[in-house]
DRENDO-1510 file (C-alpha; in Angstrom, 1 decimal, always signed):
<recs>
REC; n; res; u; v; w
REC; 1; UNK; -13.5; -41.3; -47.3 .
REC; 2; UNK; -11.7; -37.9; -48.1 .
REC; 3; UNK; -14.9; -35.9; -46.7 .
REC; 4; UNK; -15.0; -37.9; -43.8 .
REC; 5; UNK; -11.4; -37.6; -42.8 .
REC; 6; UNK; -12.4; -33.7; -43.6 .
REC; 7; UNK; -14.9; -33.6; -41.7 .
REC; 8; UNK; -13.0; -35.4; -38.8 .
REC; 9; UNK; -10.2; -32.5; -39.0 .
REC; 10; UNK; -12.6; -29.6; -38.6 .
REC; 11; UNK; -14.2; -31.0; -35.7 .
REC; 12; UNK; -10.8; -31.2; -33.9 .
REC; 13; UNK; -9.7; -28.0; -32.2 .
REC; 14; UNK; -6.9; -25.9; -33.8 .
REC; 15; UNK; -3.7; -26.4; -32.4 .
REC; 16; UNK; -3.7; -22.6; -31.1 .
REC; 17; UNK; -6.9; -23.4; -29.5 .
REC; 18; UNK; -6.1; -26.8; -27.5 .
REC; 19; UNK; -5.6; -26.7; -23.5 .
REC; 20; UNK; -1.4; -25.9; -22.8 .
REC; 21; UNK; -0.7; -29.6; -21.5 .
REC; 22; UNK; -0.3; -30.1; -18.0 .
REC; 23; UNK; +2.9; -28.1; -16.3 .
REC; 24; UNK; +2.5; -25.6; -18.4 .
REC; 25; UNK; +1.4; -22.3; -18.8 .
REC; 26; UNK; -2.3; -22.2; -18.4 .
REC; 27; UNK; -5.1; -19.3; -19.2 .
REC; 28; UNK; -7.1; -17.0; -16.6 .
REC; 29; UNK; -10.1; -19.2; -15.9 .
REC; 30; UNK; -12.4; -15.9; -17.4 .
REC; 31; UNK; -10.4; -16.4; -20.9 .
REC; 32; UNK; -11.0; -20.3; -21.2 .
REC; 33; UNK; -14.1; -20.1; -20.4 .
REC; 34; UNK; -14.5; -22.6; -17.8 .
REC; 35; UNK; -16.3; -22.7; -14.4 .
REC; 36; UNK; -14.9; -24.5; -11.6 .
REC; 37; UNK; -17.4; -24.9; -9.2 .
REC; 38; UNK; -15.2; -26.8; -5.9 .
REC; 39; UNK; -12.9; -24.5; -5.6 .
REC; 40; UNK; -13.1; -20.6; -5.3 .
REC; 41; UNK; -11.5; -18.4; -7.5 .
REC; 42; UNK; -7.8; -17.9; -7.4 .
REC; 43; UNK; -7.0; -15.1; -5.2 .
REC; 44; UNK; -5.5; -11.4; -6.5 .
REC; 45; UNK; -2.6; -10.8; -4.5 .
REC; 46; UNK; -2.3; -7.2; -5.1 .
REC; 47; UNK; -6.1; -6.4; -4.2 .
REC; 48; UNK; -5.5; -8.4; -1.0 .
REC; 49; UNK; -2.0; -6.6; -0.4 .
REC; 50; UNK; -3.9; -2.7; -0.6 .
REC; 51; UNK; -6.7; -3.5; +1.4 .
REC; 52; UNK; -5.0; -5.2; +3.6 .
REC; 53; UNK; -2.5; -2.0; +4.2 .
REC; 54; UNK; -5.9; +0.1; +4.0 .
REC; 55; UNK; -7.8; -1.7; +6.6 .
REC; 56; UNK; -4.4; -0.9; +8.9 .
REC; 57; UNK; -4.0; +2.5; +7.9 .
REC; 58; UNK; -7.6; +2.9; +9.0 .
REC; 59; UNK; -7.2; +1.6; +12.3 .
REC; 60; UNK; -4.2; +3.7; +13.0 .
REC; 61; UNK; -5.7; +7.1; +11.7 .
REC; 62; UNK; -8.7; +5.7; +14.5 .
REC; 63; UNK; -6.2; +5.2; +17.3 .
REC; 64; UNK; -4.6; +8.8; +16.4 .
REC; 65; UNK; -7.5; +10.4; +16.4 .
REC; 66; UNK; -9.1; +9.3; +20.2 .
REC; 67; UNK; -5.3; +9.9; +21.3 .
REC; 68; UNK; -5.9; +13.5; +20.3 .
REC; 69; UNK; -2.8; +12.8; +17.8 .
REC; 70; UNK; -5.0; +14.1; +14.8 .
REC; 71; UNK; -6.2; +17.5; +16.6 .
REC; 72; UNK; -10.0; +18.8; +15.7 .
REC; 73; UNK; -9.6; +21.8; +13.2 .
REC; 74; UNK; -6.4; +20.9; +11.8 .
REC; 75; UNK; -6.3; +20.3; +7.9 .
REC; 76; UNK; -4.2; +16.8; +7.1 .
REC; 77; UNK; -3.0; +15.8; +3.6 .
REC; 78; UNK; -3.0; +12.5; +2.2 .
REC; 79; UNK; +0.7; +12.5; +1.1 .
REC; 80; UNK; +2.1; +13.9; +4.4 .
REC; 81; UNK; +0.4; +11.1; +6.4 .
REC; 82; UNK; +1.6; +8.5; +4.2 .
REC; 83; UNK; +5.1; +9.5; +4.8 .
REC; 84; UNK; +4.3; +9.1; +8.8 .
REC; 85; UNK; +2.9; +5.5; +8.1 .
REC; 86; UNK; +5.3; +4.5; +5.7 .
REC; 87; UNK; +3.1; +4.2; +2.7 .
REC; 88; UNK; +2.1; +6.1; -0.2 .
REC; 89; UNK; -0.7; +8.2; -0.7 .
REC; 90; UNK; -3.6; +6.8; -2.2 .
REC; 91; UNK; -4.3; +4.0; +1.1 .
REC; 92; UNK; -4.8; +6.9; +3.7 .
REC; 93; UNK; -6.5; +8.9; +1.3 .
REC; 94; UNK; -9.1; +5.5; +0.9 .
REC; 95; UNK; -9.2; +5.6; +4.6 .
REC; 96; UNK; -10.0; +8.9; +5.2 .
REC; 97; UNK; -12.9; +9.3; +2.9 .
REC; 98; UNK; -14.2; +6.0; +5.2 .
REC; 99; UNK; -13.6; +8.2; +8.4 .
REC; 100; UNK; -15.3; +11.2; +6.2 .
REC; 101; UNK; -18.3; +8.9; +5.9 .
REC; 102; UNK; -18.5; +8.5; +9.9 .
REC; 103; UNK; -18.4; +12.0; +10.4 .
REC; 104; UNK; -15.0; +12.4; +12.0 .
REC; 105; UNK; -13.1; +14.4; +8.8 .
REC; 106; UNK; -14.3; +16.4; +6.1 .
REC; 107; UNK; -13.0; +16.4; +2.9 .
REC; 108; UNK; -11.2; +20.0; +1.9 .
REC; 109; UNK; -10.9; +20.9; -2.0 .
REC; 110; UNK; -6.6; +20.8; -3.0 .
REC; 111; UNK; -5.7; +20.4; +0.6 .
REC; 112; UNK; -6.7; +17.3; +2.5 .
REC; 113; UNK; -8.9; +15.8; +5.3 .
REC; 114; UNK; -9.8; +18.1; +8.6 .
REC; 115; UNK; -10.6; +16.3; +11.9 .
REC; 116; UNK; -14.2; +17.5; +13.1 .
REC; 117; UNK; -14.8; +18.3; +16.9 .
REC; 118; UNK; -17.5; +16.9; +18.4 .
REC; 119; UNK; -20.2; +19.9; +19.9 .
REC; 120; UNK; -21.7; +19.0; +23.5 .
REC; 121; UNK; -24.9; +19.2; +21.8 .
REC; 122; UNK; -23.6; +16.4; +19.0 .
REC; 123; UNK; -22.4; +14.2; +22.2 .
REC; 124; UNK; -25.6; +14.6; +23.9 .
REC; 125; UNK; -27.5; +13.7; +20.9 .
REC; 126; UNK; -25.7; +10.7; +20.1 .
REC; 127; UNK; -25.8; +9.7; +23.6 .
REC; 128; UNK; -29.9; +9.9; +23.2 .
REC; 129; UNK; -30.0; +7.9; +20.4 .
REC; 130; UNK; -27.5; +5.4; +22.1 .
REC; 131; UNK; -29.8; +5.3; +24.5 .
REC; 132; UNK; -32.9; +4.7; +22.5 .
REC; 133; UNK; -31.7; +1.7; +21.1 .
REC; 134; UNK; -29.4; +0.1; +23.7 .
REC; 135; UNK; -31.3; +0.3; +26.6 .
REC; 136; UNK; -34.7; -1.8; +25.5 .
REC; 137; UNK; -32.8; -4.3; +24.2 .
REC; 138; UNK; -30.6; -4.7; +27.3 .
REC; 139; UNK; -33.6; -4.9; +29.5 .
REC; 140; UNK; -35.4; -7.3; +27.5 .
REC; 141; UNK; -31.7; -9.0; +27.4 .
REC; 142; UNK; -32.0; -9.2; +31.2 .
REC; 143; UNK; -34.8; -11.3; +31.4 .
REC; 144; UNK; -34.4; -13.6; +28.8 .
REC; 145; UNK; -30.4; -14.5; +28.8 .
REC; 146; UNK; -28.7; -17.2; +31.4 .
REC; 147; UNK; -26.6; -15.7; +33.7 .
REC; 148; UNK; -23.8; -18.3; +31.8 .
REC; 149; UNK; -24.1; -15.8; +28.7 .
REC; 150; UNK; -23.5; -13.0; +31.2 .
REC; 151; UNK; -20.6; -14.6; +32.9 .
REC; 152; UNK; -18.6; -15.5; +29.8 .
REC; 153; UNK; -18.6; -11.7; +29.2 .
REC; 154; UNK; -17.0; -11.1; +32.3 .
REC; 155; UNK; -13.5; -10.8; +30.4 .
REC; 156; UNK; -14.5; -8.5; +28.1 .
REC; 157; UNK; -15.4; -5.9; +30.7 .
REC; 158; UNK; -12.3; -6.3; +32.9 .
REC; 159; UNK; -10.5; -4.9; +29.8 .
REC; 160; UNK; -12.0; -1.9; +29.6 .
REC; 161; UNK; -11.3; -1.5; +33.4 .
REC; 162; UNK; -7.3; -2.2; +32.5 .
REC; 163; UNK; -7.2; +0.1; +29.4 .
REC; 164; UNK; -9.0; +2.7; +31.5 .
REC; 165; UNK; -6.7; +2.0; +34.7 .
REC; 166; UNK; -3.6; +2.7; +32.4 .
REC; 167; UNK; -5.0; +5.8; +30.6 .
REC; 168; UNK; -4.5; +4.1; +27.2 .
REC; 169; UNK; -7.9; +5.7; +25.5 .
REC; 170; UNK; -7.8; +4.3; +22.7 .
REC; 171; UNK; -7.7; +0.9; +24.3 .
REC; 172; UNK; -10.3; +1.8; +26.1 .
REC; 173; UNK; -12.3; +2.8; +23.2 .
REC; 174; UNK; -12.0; -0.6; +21.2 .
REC; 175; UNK; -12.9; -2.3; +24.3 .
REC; 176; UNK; -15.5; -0.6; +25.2 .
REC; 177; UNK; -17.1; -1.0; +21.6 .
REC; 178; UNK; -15.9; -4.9; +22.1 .
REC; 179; UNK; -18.1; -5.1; +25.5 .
REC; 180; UNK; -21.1; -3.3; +24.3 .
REC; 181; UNK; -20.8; -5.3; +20.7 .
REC; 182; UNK; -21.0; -8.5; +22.8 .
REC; 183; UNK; -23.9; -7.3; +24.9 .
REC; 184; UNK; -25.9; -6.4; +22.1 .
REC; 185; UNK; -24.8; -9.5; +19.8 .
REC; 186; UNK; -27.3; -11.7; +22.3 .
REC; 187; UNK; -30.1; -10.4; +20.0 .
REC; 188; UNK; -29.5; -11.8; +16.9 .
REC; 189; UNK; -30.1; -9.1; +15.5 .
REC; 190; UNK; -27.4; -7.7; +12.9 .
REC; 191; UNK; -28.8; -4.4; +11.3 .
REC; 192; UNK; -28.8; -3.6; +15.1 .
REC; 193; UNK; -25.5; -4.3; +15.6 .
REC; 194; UNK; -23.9; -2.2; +12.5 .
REC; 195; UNK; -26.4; +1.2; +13.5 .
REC; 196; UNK; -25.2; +0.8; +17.2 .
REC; 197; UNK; -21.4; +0.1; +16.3 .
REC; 198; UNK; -21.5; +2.9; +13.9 .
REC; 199; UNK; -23.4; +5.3; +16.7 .
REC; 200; UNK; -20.9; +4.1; +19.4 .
REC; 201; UNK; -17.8; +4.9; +17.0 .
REC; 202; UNK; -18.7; +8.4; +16.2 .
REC; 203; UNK; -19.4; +9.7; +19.6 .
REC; 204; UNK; -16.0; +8.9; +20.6 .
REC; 205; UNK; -13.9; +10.9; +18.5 .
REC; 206; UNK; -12.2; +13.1; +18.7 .
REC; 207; UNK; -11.7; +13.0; +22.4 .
REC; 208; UNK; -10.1; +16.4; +23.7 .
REC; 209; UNK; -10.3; +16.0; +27.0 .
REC; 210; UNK; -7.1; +16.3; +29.4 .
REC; 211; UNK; -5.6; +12.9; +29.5 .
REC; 212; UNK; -5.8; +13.4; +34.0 .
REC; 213; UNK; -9.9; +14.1; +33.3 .
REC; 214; UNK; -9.9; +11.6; +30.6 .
REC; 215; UNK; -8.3; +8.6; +33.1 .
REC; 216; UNK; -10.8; +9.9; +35.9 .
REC; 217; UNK; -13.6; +9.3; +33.5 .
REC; 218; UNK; -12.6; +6.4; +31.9 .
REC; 219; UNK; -12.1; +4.4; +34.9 .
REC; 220; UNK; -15.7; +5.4; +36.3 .
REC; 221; UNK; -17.3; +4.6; +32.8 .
REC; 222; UNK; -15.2; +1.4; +33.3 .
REC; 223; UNK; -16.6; +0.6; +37.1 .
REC; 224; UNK; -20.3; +1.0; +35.4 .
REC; 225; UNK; -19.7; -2.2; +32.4 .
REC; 226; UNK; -18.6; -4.2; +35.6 .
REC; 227; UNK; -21.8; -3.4; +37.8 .
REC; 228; UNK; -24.0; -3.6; +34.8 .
REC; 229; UNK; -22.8; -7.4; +34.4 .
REC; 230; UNK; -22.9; -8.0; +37.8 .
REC; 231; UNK; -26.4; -6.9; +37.6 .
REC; 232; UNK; -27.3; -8.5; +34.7 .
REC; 233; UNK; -25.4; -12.0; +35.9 .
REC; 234; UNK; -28.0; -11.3; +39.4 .
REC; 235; UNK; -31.3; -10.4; +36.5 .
REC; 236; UNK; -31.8; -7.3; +38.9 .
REC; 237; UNK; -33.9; -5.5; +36.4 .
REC; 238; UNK; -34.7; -2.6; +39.1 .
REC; 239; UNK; -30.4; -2.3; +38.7 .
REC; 240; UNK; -30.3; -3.2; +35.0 .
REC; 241; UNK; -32.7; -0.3; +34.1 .
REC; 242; UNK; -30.8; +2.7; +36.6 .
REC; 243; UNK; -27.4; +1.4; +35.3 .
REC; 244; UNK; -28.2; +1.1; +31.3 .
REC; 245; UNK; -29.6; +4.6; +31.5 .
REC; 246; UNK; -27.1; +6.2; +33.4 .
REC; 247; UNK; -24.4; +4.9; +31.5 .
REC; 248; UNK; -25.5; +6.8; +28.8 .
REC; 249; UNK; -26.6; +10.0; +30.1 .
REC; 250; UNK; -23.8; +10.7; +32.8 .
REC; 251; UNK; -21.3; +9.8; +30.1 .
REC; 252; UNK; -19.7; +10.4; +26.6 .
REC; 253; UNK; -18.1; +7.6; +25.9 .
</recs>
């Protein structure tokens, strides 16, 4: 009987070991051991919190950059950017090693990030490859998508012709990227959407321009998305082919 009563005690978990009772303190999922498999796991606040300011400290270094606010050639620190957004260091220094991966800064040893100018040559190259990807798949869009799909796109393009009627370029270029996204999204294809996004997104910074050429430009790039949908809402592939083409070699955006 005493073995058995013994043998009874070891196989109960030490009081140390036991579950805290319910309303009470409990351990990190990882340290119990346990795997809850309908629900996911509980969220970490402070990883959230820094990507979350990253991801909008990226966007704003974006916007300054086509608004010509970052200039090309000028050397920008980490620490002296935070104090313009508000926030400390290490968030724009995470977003600009992502714009250094895109090509639009380069890193410089002890002293920060300098903004890259795009060459004519660099714009025109982009533009070719643009156009080498883009401009099959638009054509073969044209013969294969309802004019309904076309139509419900119509919104898309009329913003770019109100950011570039108000001269607000970096409106512009997020709508722009937004219309030719959608265009290209028909395919289905997604490795085709992240090289053209990424193409589209470095040929249009900086931007350095005069803002009075800039508007004049914008608005005509912006007068070509709505006759290309026309177009494409009409499946006038004769129209299709001379707009795709020379929306990408009569412009740089």
């Amino acid at each position: 009987m005493e073995q058995a009563r013994a043998r009874d005690a070891a196989d109960r978990p030490h009081a140390s070991a036991r579950v805290p009772a319910q309303g009470g303190p409990r351990l990190p999922e990882e340290t119990r051991g346990e795997h809850t498999h309908g629900e996911p796991p509980a969220p970490a606040p402070r990883l959230v919190r820094r990507h979350s300011v990253r991801g909008q400290i990226l966007e704003a270094l974006r916007t300054a950059l086509v608004d010509g606010d970052l200039a090309p050639g000028e050397v920008y620190s980490a620490p002296v950017l935070g104090e313009r957004f508000g926030v400390s260091a290490t968030p724009v220094r995470e977003a600009m090693q992502q714009l250094a991966t895109e090509g639009a800064v380069e890193v410089v040893p002890n002293r920060g990030f300098r903004v890259l100018a795009r060459t004519p040559r660099e714009l025109a190259e982009l533009a070719e490859v643009r156009a080498l990807i883009e401009v099959p798949v638009m054509l073969r869009l044209a013969r294969t998508v309802p004019a309904a799909r076309w139509i419900a796109l119509r919104p898309l393009a009329e913003a770019t012709a109100v950011a570039a009627a108000t001269g607000d370029r970096a409106g512009y270029a997020e709508s722009d990227r937004a219309f030719h996204h959608a265009v290209l999204a028909l395919a289905g294809n997604q490795q085709l959407l992240a090289v053209a996004d990424d193409l589209h997104r470095r040929s249009q910074w900086p931007l350095t321009a005069a803002p009075v050429t800039r508007r004049a430009d914008l608005v005509a790039d912006a007068a070509e998305h709505m006759a290309l949908l026309e177009a494409l809402i009409a499946q006038d592939l004769t129209v299709v082919q001379s707009l795709v083409r020379e929306h990408f070699t009569g412009s740089d955006i």
